[in-house]
C-alpha positions in Angstrom: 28.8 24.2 -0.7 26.0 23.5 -3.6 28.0 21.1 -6.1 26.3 20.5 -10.0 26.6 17.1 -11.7 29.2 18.8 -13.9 31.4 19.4 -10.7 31.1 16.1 -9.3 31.5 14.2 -12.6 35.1 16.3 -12.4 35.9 15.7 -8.8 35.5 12.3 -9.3 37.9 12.3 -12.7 40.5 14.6 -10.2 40.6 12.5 -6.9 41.0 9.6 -7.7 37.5 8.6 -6.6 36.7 4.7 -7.4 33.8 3.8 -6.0 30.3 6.1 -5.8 27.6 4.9 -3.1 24.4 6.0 -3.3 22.4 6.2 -0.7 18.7 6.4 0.6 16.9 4.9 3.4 14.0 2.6 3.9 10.5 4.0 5.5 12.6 3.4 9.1 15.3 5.5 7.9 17.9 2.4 7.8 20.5 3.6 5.2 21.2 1.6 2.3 23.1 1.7 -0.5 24.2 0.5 -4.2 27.8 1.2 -5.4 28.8 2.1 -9.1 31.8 2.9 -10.6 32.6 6.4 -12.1 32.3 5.6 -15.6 28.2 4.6 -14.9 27.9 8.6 -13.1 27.0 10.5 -15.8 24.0 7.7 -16.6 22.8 7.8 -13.0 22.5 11.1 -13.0 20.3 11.3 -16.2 18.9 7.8 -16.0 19.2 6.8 -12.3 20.4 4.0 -11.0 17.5 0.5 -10.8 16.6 -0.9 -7.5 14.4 -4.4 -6.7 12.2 -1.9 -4.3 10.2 -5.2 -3.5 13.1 -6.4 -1.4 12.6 -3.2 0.6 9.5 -3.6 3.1 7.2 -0.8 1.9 9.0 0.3 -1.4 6.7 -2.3 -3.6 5.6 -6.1 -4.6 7.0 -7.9 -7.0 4.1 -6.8 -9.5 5.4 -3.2 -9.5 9.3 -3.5 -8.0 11.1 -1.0 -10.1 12.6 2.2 -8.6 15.3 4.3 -9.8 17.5 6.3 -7.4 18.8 9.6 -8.8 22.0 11.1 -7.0 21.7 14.4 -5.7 24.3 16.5 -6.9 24.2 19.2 -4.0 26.0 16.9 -1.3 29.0 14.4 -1.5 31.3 13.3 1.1 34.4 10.7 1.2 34.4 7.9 3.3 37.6 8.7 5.2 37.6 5.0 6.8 38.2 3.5 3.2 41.7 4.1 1.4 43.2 7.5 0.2 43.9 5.5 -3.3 40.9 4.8 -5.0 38.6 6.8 -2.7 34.8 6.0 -1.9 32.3 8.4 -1.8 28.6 8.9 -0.7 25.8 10.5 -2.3 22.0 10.9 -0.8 19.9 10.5 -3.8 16.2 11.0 -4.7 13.9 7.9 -4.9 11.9 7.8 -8.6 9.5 5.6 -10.5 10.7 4.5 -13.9 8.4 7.7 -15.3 10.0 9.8 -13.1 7.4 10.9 -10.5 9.3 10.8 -6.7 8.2 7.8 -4.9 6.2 8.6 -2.5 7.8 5.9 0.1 11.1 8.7 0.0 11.1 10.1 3.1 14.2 12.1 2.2 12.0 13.7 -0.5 9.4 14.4 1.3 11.5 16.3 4.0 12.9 18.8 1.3 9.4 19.6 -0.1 8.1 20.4 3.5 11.4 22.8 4.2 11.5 24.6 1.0 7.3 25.1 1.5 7.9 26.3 5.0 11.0 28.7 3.7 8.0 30.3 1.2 6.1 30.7 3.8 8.5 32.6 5.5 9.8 30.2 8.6 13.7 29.8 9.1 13.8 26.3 11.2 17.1 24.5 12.2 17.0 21.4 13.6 20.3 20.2 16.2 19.6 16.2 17.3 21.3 14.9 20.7 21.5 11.0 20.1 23.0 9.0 22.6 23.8 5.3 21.8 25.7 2.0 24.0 29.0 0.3 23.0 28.9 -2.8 23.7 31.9 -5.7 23.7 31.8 -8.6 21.1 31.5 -12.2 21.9 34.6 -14.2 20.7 32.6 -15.0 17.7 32.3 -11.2 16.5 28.6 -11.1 17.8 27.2 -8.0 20.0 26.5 -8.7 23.7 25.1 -7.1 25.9 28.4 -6.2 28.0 29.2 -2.8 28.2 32.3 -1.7 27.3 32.8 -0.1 30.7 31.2 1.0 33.7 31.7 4.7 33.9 29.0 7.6 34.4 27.9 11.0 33.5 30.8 13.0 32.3 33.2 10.5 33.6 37.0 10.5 32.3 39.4 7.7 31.8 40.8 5.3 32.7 36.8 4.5 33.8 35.6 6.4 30.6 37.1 3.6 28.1 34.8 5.7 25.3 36.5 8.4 25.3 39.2 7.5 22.7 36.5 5.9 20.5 34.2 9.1 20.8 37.7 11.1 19.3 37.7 8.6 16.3 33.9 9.7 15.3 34.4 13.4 16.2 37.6 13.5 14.4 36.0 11.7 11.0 32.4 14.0 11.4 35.0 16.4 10.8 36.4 15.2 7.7 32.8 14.6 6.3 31.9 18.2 7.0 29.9 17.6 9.6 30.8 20.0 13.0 30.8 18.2 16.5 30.0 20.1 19.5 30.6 17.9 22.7 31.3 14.6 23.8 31.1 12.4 26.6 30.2 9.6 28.3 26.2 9.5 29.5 24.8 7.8 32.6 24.7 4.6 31.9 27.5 1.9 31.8 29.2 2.2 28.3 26.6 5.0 26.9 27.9 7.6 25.2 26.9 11.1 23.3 28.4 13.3 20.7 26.3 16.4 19.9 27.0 18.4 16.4 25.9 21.8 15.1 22.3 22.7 14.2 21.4 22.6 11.0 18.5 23.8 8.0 16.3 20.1 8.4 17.4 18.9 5.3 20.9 18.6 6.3 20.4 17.6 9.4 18.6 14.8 8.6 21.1 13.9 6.3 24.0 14.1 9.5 22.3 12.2 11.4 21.8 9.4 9.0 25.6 10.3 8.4 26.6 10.1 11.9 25.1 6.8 12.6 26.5 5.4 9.7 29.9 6.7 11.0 29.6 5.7 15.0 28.8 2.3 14.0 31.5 2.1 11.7 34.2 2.9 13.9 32.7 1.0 17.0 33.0 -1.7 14.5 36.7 -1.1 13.8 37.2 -0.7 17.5 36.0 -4.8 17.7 32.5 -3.2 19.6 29.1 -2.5 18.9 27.0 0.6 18.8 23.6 0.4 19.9 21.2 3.3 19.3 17.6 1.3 20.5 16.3 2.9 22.9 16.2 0.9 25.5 19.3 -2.2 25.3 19.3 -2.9 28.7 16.2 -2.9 31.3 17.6 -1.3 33.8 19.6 1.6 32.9 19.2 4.5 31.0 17.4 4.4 27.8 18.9 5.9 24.3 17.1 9.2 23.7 17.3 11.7 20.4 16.6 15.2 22.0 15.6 17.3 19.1 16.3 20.5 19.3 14.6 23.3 17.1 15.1 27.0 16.7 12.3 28.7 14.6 11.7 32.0 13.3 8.9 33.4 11.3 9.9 36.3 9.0 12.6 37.2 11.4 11.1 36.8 14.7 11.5 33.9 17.4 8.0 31.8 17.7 9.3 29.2 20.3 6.3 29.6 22.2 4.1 29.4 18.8 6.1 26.2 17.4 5.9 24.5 21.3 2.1 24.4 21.1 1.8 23.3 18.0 4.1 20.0 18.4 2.1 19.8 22.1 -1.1 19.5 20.1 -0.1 16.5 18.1 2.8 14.9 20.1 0.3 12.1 20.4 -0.3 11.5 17.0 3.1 11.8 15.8 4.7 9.1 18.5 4.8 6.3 16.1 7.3 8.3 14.0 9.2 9.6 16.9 9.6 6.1 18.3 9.2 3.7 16.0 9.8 0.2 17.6 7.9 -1.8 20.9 11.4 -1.3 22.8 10.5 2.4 22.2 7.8 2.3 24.9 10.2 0.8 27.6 12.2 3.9 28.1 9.3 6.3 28.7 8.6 7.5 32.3 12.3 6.6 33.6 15.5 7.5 34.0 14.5 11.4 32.8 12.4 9.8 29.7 9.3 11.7 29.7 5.5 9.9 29.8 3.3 13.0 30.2 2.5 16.0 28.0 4.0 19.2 29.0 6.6 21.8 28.8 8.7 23.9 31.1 11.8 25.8 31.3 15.1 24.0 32.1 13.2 21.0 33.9 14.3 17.9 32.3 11.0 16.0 33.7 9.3 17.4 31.1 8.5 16.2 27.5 9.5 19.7 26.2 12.1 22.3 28.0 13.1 25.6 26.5 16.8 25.5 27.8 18.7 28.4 29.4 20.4 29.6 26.2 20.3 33.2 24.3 20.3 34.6 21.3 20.6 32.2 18.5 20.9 29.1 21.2 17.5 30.3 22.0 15.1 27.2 21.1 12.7 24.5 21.5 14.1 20.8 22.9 11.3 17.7 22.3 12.7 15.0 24.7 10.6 11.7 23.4 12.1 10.5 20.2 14.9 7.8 20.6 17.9 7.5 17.7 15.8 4.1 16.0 13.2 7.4 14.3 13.5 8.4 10.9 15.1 11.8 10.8 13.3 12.8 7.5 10.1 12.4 9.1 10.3 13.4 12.3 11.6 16.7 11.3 8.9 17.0 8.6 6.5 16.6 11.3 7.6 18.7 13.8 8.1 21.3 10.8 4.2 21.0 10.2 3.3 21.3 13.9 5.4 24.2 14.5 4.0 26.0 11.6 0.6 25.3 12.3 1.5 26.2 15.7 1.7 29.7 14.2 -0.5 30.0 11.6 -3.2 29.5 14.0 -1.7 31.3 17.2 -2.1 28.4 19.3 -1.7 28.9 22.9 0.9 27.3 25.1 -0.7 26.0 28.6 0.6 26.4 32.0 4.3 25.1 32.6 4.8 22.2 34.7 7.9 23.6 36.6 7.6 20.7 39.1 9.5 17.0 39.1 7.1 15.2 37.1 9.1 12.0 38.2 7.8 12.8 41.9 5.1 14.3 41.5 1.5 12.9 43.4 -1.6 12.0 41.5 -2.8 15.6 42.1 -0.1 17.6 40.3 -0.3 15.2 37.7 -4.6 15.5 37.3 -5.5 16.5 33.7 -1.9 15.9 32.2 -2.7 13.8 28.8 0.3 11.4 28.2 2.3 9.8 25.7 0.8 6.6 24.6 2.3 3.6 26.4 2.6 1.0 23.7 3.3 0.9 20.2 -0.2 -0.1 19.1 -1.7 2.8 21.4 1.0 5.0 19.1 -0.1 3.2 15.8 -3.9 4.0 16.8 -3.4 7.7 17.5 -1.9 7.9 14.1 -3.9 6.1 12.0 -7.3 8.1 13.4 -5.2 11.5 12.9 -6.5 13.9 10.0 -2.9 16.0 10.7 -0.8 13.0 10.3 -2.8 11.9 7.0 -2.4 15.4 5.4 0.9 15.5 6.1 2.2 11.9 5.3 1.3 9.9 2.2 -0.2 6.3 2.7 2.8 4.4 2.2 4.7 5.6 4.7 1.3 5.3 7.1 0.9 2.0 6.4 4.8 1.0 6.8 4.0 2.6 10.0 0.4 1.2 11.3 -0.1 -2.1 9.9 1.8 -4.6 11.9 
């Protein structure tokens, strides 16, 4: 539902609500957040609300460190952890300068400008992430190890699945927040877990899967664990991947094959975004993370599979980007791929329906791959013209200067 400031000014006066957060995230897509109280709403939403953006890397210098975030009346959910009495709520908001121009460091922003262009332009994109993350135990001091909190595997049920209650808990407050789980279960690796929820338009689900991080890590908390979403915690297990999964249409009709060669095309360039961190690069090539460039049906070798799915489950599934990316731009780059993808009727090539993971040096001859460090990523994007049209300089920079 599409609230108006009018609305939420009331629902605030009629439930009690005590405490407004507003959120936004840093060029990483961290979530943060500055509380007010309900009597300063009405002035955030005509004024904003001031930020120190030069204690944010990438939002500023102390020279030029004033930002102003603006709640966006469309959304707002209640925090069902906090009390019943004196509720606290969330609200994504938009990122200004004091003269109101949109900073150009929010990502969140920048997302809903690329959607509502590609909805001109006729596409009709929904976006359904996959992120897995680890629970771990807590030293007696209340500090994350590196102990899972049990040793089960794929789809395994209790008593070796000790997740399973804790993955309840997050499912059953997703609901509450309006967002719509899927499945659950417990992954391959010792205390790794995933909870899938509905697709989504980009824009919102970016926003759930900011939300549901937010959420996972809070109850882990409350369950005296730790969530871990980097991609790769512990060397020799399964890493933590963010499958993406895109449906796209173009004035009614399914261009899978359209939107896959596009994001083939630049998968290179955009790597930095998708996997953001030097412990990105350690999960590639193992454990069913891809490292070369290619597509297939169904084989999960490869770096994109088109699922065996129909109808409106028909769609695209990237399998690089890891849970530490920024949803807001990975989606606004995989939104610009897949439209240039049909805009200029690129061409998918040949399917690798082989085991990539086995495969000898000659099945694998001519297949590009993903670039094997973060500064090989940070290179490819900082030499690419699509990523430079597509991103503005501050969130480049964040991104390629070390």
């Amino acid at each position: 539902m599409i609230y108006t400031s009018q609305e939420i000014m009331q629902y605030v006066k009629e439930e009690d609500v005590k405490f407004i957060r507003l959120a936004f995230c840093d060029l990483f897509g961290r979530q943060k957040n500055i509380s007010i109280l309900p009597s300063e709403l009405e002035r955030a939403f005509e004024q904003g609300v001031a930020i120190d953006a030069s204690a944010i890397p990438g939002f500023g210098d102390e020279a030029r460190s004033d930002l102003l975030l603006k709640p966006d009346p469309s959304q707002i959910a209640v925090y069902p952890w906090r009390p019943e009495h004196g509720r606290v709520v969330r609200m994504f908001t938009t990122i200004t300068h004091p003269d109101g121009r949109i900073f150009s460091g929010d990502t969140r922003s920048l997302l809903k400008r690329v959607s509502e262009d590609a909805s001109r332009k006729g596409f009709s994109m929904s976006f359904g992430p996959e992120a897995e993350f680890y629970l771990f135990n807590l030293s007696e001091d209340g500090t994350p190890t590196k102990i899972p909190y049990d040793t089960a595997g794929y789809m395994d049920i209790a008593p070796e699945d000790k997740g399973e209650n804790v993955r309840r808990e997050i499912c059953l407050t997703l609901e509450q927040m309006g967002i719509r789980p899927e499945t659950s279960h417990h992954e391959e690796g010792p205390g790794q877990n995933e909870i899938d929820f509905h697709y989504s338009e980009p824009l919102t689900a970016a926003d759930n899967t900011i939300t549901f991080k937010t959420v996972v890590r809070t109850i882990a908390a409350r369950s005296g664990l730790f969530a871990d979403f980097s991609a790769k915690p512990l060397d020799t297990q399964p890493g933590n991947g963010m499958h993406i999964n895109i449906s796209a249409y173009k004035d009614g009709s399914n261009v899978f094959s359209e939107v896959t060669a596009g994001i083939l095309k630049h998968i290179r360039e955009m790597t930095v975004f998708l996997n953001p961190f030097e412990n990105s690069y350690k999960r590639f090539g193992s454990h069913k993370a891809p490292r070369y460039i290619g597509w297939s049906k169904e084989n999960r070798s490869s770096l994109i599979r088109i699922p065996a799915a129909a109808g409106e489950y028909r769609r695209v599934e990237l399998r690089s980007p890891d849970p530490m990316c920024n949803p807001y731009i990975a989606f606004t780059l995989l939104i610009c791929a897949a439209i240039e993808g049909v805009e200029k009727h690129l061409e998918l090539p040949e399917p690798s329906d082989f085991n990539i993971f086995t495969a000898d040096e000659e099945q694998l001859n001519g297949f590009e791959f993903l670039p094997k460090s973060l500064t090989a990523a940070r290179q490819a994007a900082n030499s690419s013209d699509f990523i430079k049209r597509w991103l503005p300089k501050t969130i480049l920079d964040g991104y390629c200067i070390p």
